[in-house]
mmCIF file as Biopython writes it, N, C-alpha, C and O atoms, coordinates in Angstrom:
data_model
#
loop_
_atom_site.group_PDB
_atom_site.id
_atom_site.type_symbol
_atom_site.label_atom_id
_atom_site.label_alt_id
_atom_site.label_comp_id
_atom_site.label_asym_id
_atom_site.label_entity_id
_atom_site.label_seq_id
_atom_site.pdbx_PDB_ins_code
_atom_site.Cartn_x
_atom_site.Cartn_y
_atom_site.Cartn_z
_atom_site.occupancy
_atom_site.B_iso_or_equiv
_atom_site.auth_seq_id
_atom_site.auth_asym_id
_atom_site.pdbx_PDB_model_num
ATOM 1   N N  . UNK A ? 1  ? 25.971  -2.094  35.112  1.0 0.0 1  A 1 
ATOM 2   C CA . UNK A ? 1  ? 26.406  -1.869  33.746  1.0 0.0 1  A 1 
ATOM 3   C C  . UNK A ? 1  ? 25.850  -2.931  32.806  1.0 0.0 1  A 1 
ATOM 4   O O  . UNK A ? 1  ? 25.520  -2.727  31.638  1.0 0.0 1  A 1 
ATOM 5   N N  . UNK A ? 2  ? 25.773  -4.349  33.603  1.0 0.0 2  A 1 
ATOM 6   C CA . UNK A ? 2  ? 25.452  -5.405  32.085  1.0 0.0 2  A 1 
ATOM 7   C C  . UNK A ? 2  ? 23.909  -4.835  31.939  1.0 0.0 2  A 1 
ATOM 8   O O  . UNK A ? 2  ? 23.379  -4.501  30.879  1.0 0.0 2  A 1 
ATOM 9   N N  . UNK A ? 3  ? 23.356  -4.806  33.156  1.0 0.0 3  A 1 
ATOM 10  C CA . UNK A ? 3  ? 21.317  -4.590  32.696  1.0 0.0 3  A 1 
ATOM 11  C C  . UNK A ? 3  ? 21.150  -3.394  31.871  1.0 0.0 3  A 1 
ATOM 12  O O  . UNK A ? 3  ? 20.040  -3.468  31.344  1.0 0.0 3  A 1 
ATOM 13  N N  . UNK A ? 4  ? 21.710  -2.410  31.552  1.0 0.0 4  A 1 
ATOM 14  C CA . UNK A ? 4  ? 21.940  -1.441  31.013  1.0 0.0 4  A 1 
ATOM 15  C C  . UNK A ? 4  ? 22.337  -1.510  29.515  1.0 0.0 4  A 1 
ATOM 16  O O  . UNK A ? 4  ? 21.784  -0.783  28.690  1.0 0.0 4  A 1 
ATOM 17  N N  . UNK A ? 5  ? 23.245  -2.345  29.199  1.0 0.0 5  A 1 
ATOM 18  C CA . UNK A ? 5  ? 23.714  -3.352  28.117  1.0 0.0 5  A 1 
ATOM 19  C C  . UNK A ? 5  ? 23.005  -3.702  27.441  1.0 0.0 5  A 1 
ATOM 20  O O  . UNK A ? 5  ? 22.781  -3.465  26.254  1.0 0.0 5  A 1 
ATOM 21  N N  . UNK A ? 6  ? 22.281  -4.737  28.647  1.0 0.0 6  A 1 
ATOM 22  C CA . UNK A ? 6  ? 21.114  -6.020  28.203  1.0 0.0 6  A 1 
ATOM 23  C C  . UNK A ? 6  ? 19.875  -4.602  27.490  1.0 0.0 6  A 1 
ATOM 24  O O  . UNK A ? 6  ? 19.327  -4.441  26.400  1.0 0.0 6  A 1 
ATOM 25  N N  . UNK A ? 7  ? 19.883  -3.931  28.627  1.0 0.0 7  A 1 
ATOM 26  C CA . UNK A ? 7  ? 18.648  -3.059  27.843  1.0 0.0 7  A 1 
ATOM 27  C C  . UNK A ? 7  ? 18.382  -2.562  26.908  1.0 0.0 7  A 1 
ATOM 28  O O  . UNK A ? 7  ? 17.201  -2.526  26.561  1.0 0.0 7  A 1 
ATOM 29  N N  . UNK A ? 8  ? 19.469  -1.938  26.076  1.0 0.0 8  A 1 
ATOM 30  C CA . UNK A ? 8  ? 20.238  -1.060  25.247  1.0 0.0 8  A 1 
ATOM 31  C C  . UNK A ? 8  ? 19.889  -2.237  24.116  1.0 0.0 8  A 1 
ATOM 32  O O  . UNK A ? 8  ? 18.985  -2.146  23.285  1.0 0.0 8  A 1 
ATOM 33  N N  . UNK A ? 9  ? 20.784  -3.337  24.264  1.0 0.0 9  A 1 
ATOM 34  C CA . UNK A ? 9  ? 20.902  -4.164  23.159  1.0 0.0 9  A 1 
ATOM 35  C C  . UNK A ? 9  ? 19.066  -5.021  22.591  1.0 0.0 9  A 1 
ATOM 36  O O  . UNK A ? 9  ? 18.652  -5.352  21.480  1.0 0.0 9  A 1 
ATOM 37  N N  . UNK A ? 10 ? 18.465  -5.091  23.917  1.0 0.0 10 A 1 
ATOM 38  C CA . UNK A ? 10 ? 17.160  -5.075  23.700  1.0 0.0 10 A 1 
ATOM 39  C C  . UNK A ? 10 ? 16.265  -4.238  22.934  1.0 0.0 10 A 1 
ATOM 40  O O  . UNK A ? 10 ? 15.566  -4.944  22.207  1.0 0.0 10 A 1 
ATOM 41  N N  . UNK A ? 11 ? 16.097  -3.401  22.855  1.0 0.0 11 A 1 
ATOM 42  C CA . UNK A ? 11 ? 15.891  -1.884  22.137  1.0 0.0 11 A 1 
ATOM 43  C C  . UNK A ? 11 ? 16.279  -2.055  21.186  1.0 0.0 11 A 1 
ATOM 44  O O  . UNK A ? 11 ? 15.436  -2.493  20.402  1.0 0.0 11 A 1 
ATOM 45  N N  . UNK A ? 12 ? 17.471  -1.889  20.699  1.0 0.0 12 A 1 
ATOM 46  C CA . UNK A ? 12 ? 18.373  -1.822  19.082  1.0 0.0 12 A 1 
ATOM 47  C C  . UNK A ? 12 ? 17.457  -3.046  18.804  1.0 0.0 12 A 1 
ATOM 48  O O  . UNK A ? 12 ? 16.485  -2.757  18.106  1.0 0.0 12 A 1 
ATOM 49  N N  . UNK A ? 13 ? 17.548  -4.459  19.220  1.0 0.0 13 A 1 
ATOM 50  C CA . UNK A ? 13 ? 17.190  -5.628  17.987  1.0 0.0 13 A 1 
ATOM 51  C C  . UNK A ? 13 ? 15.764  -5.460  18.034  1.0 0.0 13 A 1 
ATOM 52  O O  . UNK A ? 13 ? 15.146  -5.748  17.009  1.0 0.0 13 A 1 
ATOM 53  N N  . UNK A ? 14 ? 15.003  -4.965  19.229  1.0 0.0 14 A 1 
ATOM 54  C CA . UNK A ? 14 ? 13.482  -4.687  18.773  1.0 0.0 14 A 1 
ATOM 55  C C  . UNK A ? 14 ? 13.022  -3.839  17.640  1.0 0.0 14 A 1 
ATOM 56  O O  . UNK A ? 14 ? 12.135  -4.092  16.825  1.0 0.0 14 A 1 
ATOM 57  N N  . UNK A ? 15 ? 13.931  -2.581  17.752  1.0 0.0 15 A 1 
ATOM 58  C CA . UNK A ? 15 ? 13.564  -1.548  16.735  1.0 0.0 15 A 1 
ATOM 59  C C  . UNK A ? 15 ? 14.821  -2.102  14.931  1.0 0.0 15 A 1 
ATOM 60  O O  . UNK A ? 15 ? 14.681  -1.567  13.832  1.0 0.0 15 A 1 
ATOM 61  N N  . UNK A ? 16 ? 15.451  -2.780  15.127  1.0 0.0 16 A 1 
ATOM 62  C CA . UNK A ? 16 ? 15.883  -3.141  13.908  1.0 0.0 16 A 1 
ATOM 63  C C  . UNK A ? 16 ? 14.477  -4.335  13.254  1.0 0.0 16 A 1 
ATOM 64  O O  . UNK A ? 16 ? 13.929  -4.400  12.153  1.0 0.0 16 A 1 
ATOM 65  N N  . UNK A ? 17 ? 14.313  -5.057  14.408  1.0 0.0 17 A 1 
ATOM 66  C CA . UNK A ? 17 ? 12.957  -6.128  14.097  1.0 0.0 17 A 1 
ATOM 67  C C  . UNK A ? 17 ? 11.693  -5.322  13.093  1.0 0.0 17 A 1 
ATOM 68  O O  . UNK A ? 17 ? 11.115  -5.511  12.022  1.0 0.0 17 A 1 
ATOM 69  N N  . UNK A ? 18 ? 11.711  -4.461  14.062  1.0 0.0 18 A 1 
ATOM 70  C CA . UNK A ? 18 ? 10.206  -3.265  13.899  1.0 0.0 18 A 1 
ATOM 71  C C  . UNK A ? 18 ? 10.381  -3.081  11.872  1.0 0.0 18 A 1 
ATOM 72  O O  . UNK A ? 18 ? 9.666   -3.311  10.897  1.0 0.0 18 A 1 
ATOM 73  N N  . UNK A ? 19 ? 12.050  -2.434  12.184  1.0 0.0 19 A 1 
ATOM 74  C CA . UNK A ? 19 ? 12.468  -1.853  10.725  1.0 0.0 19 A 1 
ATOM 75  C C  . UNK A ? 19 ? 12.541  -2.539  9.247   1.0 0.0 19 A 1 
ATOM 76  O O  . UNK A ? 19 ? 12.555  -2.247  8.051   1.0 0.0 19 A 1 
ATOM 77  N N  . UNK A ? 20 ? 12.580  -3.722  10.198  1.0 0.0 20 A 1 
ATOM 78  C CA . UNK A ? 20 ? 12.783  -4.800  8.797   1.0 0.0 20 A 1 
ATOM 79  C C  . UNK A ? 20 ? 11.402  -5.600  8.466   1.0 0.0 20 A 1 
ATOM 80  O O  . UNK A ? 20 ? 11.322  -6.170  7.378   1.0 0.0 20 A 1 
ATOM 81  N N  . UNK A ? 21 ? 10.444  -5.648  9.273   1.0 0.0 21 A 1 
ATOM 82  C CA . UNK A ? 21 ? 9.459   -5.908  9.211   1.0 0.0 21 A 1 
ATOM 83  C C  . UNK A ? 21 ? 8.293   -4.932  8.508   1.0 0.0 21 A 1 
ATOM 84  O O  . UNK A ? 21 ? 7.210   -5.339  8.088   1.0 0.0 21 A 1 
ATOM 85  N N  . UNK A ? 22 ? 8.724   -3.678  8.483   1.0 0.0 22 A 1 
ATOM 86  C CA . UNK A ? 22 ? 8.301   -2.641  7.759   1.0 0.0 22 A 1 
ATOM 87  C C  . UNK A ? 22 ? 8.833   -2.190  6.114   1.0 0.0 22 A 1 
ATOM 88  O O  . UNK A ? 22 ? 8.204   -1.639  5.211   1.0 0.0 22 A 1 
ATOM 89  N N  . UNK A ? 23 ? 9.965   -2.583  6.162   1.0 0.0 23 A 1 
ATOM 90  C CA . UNK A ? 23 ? 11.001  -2.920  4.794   1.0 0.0 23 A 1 
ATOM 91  C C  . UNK A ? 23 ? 9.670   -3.849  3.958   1.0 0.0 23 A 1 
ATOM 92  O O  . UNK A ? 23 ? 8.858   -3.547  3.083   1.0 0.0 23 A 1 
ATOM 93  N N  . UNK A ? 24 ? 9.899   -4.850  4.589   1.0 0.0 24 A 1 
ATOM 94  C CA . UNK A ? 24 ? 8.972   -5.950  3.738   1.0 0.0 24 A 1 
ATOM 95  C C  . UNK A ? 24 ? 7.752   -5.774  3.666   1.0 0.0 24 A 1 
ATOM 96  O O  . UNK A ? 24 ? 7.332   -6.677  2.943   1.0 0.0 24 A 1 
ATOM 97  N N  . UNK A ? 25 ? 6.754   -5.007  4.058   1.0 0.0 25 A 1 
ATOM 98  C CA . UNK A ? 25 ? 6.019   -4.453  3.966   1.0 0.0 25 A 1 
ATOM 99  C C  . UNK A ? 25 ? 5.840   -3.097  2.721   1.0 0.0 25 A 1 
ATOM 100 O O  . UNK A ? 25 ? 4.935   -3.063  1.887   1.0 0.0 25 A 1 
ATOM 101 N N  . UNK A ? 26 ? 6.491   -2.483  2.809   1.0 0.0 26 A 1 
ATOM 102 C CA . UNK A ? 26 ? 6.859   -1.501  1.863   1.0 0.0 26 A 1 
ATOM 103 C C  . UNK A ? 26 ? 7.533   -2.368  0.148   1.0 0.0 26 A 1 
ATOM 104 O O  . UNK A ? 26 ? 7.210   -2.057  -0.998  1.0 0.0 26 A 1 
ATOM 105 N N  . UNK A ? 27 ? 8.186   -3.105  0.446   1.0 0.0 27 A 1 
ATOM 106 C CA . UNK A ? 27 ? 8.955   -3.821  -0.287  1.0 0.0 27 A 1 
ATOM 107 C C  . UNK A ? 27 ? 7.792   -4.910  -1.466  1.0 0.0 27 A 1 
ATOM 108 O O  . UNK A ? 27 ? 7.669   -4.881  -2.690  1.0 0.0 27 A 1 
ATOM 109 N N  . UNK A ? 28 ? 7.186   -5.683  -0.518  1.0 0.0 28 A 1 
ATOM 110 C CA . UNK A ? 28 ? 6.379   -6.363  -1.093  1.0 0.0 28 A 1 
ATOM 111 C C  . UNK A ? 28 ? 4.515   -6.017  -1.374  1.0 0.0 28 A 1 
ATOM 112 O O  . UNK A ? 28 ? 3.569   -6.788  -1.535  1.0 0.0 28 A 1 
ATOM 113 N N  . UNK A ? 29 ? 4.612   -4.444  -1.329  1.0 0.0 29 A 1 
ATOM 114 C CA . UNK A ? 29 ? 2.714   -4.334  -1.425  1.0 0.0 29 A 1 
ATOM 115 C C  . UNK A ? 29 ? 2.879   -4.011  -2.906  1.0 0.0 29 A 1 
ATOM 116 O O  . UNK A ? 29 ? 1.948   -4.348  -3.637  1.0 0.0 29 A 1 
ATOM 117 N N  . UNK A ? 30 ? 4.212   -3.245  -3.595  1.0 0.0 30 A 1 
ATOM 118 C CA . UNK A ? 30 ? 4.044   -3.792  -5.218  1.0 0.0 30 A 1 
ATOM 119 C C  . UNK A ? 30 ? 3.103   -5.083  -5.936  1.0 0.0 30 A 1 
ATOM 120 O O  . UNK A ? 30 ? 2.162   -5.147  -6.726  1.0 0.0 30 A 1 
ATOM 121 N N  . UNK A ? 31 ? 3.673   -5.734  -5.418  1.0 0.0 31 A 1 
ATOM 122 C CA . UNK A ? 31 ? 3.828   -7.902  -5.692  1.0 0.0 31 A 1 
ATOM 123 C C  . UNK A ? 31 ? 2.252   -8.079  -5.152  1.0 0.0 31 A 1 
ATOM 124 O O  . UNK A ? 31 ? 1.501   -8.910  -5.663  1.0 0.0 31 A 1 
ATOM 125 N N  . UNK A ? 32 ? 1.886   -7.293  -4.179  1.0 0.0 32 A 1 
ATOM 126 C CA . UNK A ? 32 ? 0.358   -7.659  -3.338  1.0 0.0 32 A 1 
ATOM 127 C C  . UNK A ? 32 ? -0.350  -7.026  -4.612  1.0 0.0 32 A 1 
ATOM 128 O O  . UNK A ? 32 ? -1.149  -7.745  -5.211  1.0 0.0 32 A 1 
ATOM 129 N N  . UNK A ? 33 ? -0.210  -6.246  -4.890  1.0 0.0 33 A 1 
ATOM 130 C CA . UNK A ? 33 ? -1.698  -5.145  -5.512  1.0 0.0 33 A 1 
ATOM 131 C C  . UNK A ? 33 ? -1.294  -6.022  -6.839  1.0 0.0 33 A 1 
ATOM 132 O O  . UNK A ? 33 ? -2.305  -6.689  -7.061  1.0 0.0 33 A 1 
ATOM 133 N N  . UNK A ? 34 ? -0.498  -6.284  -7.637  1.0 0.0 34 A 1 
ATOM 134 C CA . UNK A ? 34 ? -0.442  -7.011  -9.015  1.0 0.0 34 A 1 
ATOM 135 C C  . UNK A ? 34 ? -0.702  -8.334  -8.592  1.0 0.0 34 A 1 
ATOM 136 O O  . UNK A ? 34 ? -0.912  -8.937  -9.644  1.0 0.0 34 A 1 
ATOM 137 N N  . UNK A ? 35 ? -0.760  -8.778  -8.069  1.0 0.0 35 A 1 
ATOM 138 C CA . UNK A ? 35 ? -1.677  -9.921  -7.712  1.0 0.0 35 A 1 
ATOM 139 C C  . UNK A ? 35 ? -2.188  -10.494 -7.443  1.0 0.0 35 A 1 
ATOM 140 O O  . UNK A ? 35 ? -2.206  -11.721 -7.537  1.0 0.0 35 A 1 
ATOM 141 N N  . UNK A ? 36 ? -3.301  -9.209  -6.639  1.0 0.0 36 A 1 
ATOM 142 C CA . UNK A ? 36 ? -4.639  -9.122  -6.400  1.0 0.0 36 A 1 
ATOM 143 C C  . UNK A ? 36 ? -5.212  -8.456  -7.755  1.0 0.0 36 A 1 
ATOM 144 O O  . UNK A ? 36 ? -6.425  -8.651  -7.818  1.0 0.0 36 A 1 
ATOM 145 N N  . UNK A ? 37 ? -4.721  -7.743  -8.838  1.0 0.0 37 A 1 
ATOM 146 C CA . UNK A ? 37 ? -5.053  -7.133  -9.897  1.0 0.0 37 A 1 
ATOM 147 C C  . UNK A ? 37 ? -5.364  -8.585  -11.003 1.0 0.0 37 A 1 
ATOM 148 O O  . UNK A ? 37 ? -6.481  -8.776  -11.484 1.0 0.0 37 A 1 
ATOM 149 N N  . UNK A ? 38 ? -4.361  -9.364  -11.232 1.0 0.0 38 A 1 
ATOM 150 C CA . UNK A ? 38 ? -4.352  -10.480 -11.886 1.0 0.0 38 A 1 
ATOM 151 C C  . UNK A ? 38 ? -5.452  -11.409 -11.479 1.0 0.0 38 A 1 
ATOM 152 O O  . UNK A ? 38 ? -6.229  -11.975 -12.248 1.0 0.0 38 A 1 
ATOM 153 N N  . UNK A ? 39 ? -5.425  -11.489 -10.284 1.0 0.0 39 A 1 
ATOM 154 C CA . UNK A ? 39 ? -6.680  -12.494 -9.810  1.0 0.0 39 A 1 
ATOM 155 C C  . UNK A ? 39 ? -7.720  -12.283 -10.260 1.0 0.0 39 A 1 
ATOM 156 O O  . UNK A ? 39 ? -8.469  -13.087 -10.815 1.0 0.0 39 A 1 
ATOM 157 N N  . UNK A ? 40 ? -7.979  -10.417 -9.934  1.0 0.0 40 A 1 
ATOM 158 C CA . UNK A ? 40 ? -9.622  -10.525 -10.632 1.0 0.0 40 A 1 
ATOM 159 C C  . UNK A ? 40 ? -9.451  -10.906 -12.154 1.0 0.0 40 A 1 
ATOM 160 O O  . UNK A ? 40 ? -10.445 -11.302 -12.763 1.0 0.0 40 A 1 
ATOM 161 N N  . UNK A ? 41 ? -8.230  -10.803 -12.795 1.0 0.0 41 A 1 
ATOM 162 C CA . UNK A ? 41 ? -8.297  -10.722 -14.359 1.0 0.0 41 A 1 
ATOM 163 C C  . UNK A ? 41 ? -8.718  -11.810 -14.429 1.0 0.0 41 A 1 
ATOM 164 O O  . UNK A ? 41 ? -9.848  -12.129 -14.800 1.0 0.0 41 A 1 
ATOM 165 N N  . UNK A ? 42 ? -7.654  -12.669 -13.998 1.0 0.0 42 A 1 
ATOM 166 C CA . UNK A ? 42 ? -7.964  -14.275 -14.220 1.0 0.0 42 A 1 
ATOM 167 C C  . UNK A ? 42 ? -9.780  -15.089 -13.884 1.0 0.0 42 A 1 
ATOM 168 O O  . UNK A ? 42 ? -10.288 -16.126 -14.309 1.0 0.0 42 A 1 
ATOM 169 N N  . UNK A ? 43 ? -10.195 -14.203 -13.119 1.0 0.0 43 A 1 
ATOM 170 C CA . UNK A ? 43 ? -11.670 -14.480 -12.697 1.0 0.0 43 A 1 
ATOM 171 C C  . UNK A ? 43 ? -12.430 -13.850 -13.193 1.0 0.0 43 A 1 
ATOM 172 O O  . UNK A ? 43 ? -13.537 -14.384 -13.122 1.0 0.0 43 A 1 
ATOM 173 N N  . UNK A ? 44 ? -12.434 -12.784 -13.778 1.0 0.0 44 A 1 
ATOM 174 C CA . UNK A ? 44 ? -13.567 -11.935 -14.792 1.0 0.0 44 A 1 
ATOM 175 C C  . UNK A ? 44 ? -13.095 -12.910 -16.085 1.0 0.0 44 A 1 
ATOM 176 O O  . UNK A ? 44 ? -14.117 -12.826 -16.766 1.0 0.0 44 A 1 
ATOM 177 N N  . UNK A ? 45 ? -12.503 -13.478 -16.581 1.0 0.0 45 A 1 
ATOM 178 C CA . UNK A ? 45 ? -11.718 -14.023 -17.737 1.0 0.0 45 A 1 
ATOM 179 C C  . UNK A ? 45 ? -12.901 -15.306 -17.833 1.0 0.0 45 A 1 
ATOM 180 O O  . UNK A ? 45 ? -13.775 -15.543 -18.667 1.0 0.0 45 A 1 
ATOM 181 N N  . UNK A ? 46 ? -12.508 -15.956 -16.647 1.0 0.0 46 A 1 
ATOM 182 C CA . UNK A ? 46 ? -12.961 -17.703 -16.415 1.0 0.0 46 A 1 
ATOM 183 C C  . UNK A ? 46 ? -14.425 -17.286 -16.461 1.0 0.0 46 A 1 
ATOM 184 O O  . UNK A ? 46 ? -15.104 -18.034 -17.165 1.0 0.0 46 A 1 
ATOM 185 N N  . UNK A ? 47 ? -14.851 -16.631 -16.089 1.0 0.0 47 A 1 
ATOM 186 C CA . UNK A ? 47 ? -16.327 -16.714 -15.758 1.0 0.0 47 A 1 
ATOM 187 C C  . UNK A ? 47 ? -17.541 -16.070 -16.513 1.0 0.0 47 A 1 
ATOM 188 O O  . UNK A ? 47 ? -18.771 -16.081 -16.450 1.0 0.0 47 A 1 
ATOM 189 N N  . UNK A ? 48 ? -16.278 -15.352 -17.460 1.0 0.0 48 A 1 
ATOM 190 C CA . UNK A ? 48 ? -17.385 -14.643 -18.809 1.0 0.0 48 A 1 
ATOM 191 C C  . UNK A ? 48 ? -17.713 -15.166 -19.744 1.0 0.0 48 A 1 
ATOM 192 O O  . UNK A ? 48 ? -17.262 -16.311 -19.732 1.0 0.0 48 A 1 
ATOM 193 N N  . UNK A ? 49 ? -18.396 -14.925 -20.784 1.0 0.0 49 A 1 
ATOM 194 C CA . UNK A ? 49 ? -18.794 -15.179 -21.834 1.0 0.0 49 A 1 
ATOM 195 C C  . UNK A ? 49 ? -18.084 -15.929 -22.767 1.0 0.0 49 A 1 
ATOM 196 O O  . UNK A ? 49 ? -17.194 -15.138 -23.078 1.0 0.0 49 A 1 
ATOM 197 N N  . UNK A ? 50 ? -17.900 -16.942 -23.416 1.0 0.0 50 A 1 
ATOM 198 C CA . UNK A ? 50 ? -17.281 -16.943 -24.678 1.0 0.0 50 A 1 
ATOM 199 C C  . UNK A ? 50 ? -17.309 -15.903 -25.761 1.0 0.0 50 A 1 
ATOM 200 O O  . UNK A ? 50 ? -16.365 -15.482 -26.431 1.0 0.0 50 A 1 
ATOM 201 N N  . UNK A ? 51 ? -18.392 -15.620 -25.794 1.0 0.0 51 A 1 
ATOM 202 C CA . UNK A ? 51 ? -18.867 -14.262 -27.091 1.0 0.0 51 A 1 
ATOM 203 C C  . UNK A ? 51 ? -19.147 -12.902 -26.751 1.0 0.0 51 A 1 
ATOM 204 O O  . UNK A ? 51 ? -19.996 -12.094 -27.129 1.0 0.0 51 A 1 
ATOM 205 N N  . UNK A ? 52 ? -17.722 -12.852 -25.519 1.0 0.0 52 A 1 
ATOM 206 C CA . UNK A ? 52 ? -18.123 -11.410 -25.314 1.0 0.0 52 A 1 
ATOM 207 C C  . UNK A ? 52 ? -16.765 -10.524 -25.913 1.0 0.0 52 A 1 
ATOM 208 O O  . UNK A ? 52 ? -16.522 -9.405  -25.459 1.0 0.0 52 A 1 
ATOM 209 N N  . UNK A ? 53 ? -16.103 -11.012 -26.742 1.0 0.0 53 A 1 
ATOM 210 C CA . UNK A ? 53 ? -15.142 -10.264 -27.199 1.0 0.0 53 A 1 
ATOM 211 C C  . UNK A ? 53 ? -15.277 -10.191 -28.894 1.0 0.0 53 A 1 
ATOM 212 O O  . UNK A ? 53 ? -14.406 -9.879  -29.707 1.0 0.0 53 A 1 
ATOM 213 N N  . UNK A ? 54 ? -16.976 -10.676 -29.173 1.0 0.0 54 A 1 
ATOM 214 C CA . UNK A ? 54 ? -16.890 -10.431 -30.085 1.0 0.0 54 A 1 
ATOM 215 C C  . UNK A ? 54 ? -17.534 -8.518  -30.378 1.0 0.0 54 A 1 
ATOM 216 O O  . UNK A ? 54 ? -18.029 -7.947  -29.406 1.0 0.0 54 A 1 
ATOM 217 N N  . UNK A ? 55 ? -17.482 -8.138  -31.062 1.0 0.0 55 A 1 
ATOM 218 C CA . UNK A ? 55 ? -18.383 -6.989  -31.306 1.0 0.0 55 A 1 
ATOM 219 C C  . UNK A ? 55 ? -19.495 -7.003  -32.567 1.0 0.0 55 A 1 
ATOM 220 O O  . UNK A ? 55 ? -19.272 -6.777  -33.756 1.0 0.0 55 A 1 
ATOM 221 N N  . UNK A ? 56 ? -20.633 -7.306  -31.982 1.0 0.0 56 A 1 
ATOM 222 C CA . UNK A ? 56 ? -21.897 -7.586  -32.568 1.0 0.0 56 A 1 
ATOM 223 C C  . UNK A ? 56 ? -22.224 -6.642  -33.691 1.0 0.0 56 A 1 
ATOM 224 O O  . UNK A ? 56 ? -22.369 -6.788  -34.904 1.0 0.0 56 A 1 
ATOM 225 N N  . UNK A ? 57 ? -22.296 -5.523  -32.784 1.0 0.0 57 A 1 
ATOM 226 C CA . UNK A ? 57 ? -22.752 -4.414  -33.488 1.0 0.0 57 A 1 
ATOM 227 C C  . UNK A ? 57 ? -21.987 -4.065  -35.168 1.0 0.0 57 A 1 
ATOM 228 O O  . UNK A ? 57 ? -22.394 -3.362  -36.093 1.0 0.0 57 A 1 
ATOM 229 N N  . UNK A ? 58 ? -20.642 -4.972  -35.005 1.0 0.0 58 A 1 
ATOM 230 C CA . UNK A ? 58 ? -20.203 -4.332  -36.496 1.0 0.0 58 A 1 
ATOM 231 C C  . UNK A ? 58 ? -20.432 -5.446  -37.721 1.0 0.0 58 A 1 
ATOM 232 O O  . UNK A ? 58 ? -20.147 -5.276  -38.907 1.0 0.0 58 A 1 
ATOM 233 N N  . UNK A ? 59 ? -20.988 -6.557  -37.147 1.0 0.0 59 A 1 
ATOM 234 C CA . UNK A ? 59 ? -21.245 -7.557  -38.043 1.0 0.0 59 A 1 
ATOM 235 C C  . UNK A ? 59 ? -22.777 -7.450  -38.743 1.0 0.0 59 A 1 
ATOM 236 O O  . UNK A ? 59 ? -23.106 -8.070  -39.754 1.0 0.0 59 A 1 
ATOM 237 N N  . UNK A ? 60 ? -23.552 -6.621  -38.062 1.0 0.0 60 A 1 
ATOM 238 C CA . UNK A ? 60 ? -24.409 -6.232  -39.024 1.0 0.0 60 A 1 
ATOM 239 C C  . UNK A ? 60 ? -25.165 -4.739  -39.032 1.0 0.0 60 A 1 
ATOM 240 O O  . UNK A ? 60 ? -26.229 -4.244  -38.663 1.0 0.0 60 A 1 
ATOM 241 N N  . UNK A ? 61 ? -23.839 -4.320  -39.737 1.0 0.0 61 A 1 
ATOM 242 C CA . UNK A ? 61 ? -24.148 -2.855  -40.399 1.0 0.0 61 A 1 
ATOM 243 C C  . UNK A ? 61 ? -24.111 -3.048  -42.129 1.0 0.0 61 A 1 
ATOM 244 O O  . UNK A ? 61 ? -24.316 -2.081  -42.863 1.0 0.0 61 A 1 
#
């Protein structure tokens, strides 16, 4: 009866482990993709131009 127990109760905390480890997964790929989104911002940002937000084309028409 206890190995049976032991087994049982082995199982349940593996598959609660499994479940909660998948929670946070699900939970936190929001938080992943926005800030992997920000990063490139922050790095297309740092590494461009000073004068690329100007618009050329309307300063001499």
């Amino acid at each position: 009866m206890n190995k049976t127990a032991s087994m049982v109760l082995k199982i349940s905390g593996a598959s609660l482990a499994f479940a909660a480890v998948i929670c946070l997964l699900i939970g936190g790929w929001h938080d992943l993709s926005v800030g992997c989104c920000g990063m490139k911002k922050r790095l297309s940002k740092r590494f461009s131009s000073e004068y690329d937000d100007y618009a050329d084309e309307e300063l001499y028409d």
